[in-house]
C-alpha positions in Angstrom: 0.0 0.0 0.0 1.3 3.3 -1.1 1.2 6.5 1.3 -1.5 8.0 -0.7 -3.2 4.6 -0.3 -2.8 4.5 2.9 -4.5 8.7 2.9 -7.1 7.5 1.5 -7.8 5.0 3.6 -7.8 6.7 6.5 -4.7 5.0 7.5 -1.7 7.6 9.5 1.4 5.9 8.9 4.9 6.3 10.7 6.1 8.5 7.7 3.2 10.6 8.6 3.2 10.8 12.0 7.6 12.1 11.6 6.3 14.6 9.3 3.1 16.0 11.8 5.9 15.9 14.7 8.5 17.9 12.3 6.1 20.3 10.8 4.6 20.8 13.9 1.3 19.5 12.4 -1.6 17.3 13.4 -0.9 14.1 11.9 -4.5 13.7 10.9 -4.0 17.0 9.0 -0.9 15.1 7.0 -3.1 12.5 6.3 -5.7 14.6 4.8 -3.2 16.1 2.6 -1.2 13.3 1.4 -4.6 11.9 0.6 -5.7 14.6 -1.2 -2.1 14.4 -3.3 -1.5 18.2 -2.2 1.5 16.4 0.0 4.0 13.6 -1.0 5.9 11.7 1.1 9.2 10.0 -1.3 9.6 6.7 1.3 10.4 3.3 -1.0 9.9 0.6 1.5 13.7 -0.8 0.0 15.2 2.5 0.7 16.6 0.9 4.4 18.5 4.0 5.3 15.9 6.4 5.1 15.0 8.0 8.4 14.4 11.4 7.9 11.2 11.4 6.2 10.6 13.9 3.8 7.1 15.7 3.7 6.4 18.2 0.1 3.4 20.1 -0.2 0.9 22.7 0.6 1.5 24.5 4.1 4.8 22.6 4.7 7.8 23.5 5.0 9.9 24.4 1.7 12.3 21.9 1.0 15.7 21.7 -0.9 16.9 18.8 -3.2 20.8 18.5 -4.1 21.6 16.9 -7.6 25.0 14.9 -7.4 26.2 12.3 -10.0 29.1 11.8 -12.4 29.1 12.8 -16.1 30.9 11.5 -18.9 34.1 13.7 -18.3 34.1 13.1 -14.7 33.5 9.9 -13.0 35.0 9.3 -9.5 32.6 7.5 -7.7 34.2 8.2 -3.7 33.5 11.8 -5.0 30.0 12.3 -5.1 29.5 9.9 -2.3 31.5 13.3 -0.6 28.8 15.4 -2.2 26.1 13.3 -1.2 27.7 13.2 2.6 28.1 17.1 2.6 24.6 17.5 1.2 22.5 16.0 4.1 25.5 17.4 6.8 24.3 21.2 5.4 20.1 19.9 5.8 19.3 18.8 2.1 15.8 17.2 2.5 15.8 15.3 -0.6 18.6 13.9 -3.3 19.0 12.8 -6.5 21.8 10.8 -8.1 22.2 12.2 -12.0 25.2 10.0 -12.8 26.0 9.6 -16.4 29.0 7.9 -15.9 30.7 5.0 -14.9 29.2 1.7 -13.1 25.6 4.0 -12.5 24.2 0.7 -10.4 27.3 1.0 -7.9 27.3 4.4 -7.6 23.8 4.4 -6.6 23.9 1.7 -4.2 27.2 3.4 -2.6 24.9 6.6 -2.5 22.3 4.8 -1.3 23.3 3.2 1.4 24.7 6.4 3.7 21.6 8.0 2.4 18.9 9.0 4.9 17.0 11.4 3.4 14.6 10.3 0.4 16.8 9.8 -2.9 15.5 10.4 -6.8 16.8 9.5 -9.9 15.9 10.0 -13.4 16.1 6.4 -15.0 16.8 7.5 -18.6 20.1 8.7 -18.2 20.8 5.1 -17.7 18.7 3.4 -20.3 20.4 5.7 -22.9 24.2 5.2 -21.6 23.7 1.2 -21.5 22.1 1.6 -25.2 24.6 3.9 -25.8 27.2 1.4 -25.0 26.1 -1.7 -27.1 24.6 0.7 -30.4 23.3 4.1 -30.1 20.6 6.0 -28.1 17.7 5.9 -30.8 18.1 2.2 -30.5 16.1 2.3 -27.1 13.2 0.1 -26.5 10.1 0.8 -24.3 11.1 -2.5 -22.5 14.7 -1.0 -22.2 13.8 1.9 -20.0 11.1 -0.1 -18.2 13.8 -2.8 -17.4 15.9 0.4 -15.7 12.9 2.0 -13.8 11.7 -1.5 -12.6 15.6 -1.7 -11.3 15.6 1.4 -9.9 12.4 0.8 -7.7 13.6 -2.3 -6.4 17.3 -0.7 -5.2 15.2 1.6 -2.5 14.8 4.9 -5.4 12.4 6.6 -3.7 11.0 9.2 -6.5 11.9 9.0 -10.4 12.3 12.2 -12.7 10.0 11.2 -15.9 9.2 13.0 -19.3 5.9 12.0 -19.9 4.8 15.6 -20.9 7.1 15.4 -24.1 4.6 14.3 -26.4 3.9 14.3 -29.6 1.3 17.0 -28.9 3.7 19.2 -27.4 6.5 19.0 -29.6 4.4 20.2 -32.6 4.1 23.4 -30.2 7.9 23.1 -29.4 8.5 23.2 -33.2 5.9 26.4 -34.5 8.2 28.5 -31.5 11.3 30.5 -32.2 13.3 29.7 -28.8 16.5 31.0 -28.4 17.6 28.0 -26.4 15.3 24.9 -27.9 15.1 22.1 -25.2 17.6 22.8 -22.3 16.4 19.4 -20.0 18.6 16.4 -20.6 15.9 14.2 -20.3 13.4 15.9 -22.2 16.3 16.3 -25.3 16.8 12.5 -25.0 13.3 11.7 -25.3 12.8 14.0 -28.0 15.7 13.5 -30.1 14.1 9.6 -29.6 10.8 10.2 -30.7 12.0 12.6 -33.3 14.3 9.8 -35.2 11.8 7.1 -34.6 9.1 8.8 -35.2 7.7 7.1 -32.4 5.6 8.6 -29.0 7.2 8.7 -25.7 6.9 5.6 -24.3 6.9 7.1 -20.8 3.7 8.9 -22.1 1.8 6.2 -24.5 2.4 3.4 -22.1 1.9 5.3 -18.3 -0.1 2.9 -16.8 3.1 0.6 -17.1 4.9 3.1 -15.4 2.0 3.4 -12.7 2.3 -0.1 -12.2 6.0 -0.2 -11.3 5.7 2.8 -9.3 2.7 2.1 -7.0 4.6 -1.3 -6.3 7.5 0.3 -4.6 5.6 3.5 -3.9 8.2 5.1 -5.8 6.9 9.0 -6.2 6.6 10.3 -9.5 8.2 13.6 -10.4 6.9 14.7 -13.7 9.9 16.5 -15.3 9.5 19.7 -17.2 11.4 18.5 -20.8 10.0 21.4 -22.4 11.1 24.2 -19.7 12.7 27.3 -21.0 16.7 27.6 -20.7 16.8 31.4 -21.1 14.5 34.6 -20.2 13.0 35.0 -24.0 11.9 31.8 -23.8 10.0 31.7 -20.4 6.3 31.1 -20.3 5.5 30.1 -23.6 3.5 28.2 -25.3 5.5 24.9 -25.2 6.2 25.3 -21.8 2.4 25.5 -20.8 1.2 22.5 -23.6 3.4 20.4 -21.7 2.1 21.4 -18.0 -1.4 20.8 -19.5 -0.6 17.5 -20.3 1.4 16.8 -17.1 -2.1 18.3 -15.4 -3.9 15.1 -17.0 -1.0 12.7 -15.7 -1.3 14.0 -12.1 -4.9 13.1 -11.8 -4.2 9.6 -13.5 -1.5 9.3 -11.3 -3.8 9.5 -8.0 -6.4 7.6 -9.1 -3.9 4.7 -9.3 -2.7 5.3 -6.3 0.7 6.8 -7.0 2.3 9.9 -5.2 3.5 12.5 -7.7 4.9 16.0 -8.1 5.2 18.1 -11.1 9.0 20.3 -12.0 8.6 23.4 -13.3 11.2 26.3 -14.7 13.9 27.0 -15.4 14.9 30.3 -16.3 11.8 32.8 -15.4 12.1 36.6 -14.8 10.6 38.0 -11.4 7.6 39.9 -12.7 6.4 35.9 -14.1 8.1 33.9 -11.3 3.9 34.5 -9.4 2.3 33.6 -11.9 3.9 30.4 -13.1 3.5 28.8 -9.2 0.1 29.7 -9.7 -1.1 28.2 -13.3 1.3 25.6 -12.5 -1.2 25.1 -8.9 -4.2 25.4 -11.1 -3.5 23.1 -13.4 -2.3 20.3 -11.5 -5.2 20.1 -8.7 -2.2 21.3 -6.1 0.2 18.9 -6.6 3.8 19.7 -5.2 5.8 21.7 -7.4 9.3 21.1 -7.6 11.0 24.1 -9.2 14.5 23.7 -10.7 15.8 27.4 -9.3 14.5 29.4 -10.4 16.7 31.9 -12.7 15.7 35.3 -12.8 18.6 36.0 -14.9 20.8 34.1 -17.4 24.1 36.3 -16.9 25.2 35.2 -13.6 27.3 32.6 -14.5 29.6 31.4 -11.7 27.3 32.9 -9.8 24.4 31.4 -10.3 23.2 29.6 -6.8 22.7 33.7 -5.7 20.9 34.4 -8.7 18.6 31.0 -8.2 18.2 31.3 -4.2 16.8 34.7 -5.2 14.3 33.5 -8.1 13.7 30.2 -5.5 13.2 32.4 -2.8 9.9 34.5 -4.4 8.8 31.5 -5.7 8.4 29.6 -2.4 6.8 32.5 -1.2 4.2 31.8 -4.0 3.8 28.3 -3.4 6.8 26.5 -5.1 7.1 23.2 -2.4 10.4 22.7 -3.3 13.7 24.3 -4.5 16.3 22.6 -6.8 19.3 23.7 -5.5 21.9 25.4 -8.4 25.8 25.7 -7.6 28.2 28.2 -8.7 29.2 25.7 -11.5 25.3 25.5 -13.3 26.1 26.0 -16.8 29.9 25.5 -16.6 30.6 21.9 -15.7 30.0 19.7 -13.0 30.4 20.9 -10.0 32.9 20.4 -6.9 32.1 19.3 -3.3 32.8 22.8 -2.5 30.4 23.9 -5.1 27.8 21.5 -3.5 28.2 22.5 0.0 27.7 26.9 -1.3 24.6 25.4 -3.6 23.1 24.0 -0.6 23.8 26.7 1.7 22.3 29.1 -0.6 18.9 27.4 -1.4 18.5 26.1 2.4 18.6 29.8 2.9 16.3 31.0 0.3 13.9 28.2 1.5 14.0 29.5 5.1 13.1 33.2 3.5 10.3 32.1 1.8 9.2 30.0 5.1 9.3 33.5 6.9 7.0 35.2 3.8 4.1 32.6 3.8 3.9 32.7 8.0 5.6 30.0 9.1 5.1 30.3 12.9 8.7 28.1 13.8 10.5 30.1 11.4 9.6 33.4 12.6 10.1 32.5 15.8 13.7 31.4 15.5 14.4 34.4 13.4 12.5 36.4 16.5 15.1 34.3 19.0 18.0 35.3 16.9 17.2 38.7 17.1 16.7 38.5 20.7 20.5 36.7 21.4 21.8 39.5 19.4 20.8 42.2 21.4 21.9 40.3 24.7 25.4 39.4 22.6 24.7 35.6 23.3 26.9 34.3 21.4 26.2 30.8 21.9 22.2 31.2 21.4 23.0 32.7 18.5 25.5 29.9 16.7 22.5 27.6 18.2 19.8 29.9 16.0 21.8 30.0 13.1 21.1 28.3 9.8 24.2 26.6 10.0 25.7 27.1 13.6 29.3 25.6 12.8 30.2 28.2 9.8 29.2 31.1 11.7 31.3 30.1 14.9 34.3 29.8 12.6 33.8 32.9 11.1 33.2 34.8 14.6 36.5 32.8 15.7 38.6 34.1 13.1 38.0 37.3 13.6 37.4 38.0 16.9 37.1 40.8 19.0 38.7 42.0 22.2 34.9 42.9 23.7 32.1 40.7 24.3 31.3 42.4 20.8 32.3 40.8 17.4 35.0 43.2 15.7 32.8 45.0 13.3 32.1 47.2 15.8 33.9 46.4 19.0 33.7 48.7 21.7 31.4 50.9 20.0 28.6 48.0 19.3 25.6 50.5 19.3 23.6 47.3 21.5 26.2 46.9 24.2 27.1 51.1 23.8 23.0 51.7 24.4 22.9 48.8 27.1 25.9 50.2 28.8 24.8 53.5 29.2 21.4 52.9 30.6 22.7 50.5 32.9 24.8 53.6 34.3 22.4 56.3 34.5 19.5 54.4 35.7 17.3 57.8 36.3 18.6 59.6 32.8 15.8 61.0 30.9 15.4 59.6 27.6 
């Protein structure tokens, strides 16, 4: 029995009841939601080190994924295992193992097995590098990426990135546009580049209630990937991009009925004046399904730079109802990224996830930020590594720099708190 299964039947499982007691939520509340597919809970019953649930959805928290994985230039396997260590040390709540290269089975396994938070894949990359290997990638079967995604649920994969949306349908929209940047999702290219030379429909598409079967037997959540997302600002919110959430609309409600969890992606590269209203047609459209943004990027010149330029886009866009943020590291766009890269991507996006907490009322999240405040005023410095987002960076930083007052050395003696405190502590009776 699936979570949503379980919703439906009125059932509150142990998944449920960690995400009421982290959430701060009435379990039965949970229940309602998971039930109603507004909340997903990723938790493959072969996933044996997961034990830190993961709840996405309406009125929850905003949560952060961390993509890791090797790529054809770059495959060290003890390296991402780094990345994937790093990741859940800085509070990633989901993360997903993109390796293109290398033995992708071992790699996933390794990942998998110091993995405690819910891990997601996207099963293609594989079925097109072991085609790859033997012929060439237009030589994939229906059975061939079936075979992987049937593998992938029985390893512990706890949510699987799909392309169903890249359909014939919305290709013929894809091919009437005049995008500066075509199709910028992997996954979505290889499945159209597929279709295009075969002349074929997606498979993930024609034959879904295959892929509903495989997924409700390992409740393995669906994440309906955006192929057809825009890769620059000229190209954001057009027509392809909304054909495809239309059809990924129909999929969701298919989906549920069958008894499978699933979330939809969204964009990509979106400028702030659009960021409100694609969370909102995206919400529409989809009955309230989670969305799972990948940023987003409010602007396409930050490269290098780009995880500030995304926690920003990410930011608004949880405040508007985005359930969770892919993180982006300073090396989007440029190559693969470092474990250093990792650690600043997550950094950044836990951040921006925490802002946009604070904008939609969050009640634990303004009171810590309220807390903070109040240990800053006192200069309690250990409250206030306690408070902190992430307590052992900002000791280390206070450390190097320290100060010969109770102050930190910005200021130092003349730390307008302790300077203020100071002085009203002396003239008791001083007219203010």
């Amino acid at each position: 029995m699936t979570q949503l299964e379980a919703a439906m039947h009125g059932k509150i499982t142990d998944a449920m009841l960690y995400i009421a007691a982290k959430e701060r939520k009435d379990p039965g509340e949970i229940r309602e939601l998971v039930g109603s597919g507004r909340v997903i809970i990723p938790a493959n019953s072969n996933h044996a080190t997961l034990s830190n649930f993961t709840g996405i959805g309406e009125t929850l928290c905003v949560k952060v994924n961390t993509n890791i994985g090797t790529s054809y230039d770059y495959i060290n396997a003890d390296e991402e295992l780094e990345k994937a260590k790093v990741a859940i040390e800085y509070g990633t709540d989901t993360l997903m193992d993109l390796s293109t290269g290398g033995d992708l089975k071992f790699i996933r396994e390794t990942i998998l097995e110091i993995c405690s938070v819910p891990l997601g894949t996207v099963p293609i990359y594989e079925t097109e590098f072991r085609v790859a290997r033997k012929s060439s990638v237009y030589d994939m079967t229906a059975d061939d990426l079936f075979e992987v995604i049937e593998e992938h649920g029985k390893q512990g994969v706890d949510y699987i990135t799909v392309h169903c949306g890249v359909t014939w349908e919305s290709l013929k929209k894809y091919r009437n546009e005049e995008r500066v940047t075509g199709i910028v999702s992997r996954g979505g290219g290889l499945t159209a580049a597929w279709m295009l030379k075969n002349k074929e429909e997606n498979p993930l598409y024609k034959y879904y209630d295959r892929l509903l079967e495989i997924a409700r037997e390992y409740d393995m959540t669906l994440s309906l990937g955006d192929g057809l997302r825009p890769g620059s600002l000229v190209d954001s919110t057009d027509r392809s991009q909304i054909s495809e959430l239309l059809i990924m609309g129909e999929l969701v409600e298919r989906a549920r009925k069958a008894g499978v969890q699933t979330m939809v992606e969204g964009p990509g590269h979106i400028p702030l004046n659009e960021i409100q209203t694609n969370v909102h047609i995206q919400k529409k459209l989809t009955k309230g399904a989670p969305f799972y943004i990948l940023g987003m990027l409010p602007t396409d010149v930050a490269a290098g730079f780009d995880h500030i330029a995304g926690a920003i886009g990410g930011a608004l866009a949880g405040w508007h109802g985005a359930d969770m943020l892919c993180y982006i590291t300073p090396a989007e766009h440029l190559g693969l990224p470092t474990v250093q890269h990792v650690k600043d991507g997550v950094i950044a996006f836990k951040i921006a996830a925490h802002v946009a907490d604070i904008a939609r009322g969050n009640k634990a999240s303004t009171q810590r930020n309220r807390e903070m405040s109040e240990a800053r005023y006192r200069l309690d410095w250990e409250k206030q590594f306690e408070l902190a987002l992430f307590p052992e960076d900002a000791r280390g930083i206070f450390g190097e720099r320290s100060s010969k007052t109770e102050a930190c050395s910005m200021c130092g003696p003349f730390c307008p708190m302790n300077l203020v405190e100071q002085t009203l502590r002396k003239n008791k009776f001083a007219e203010v």
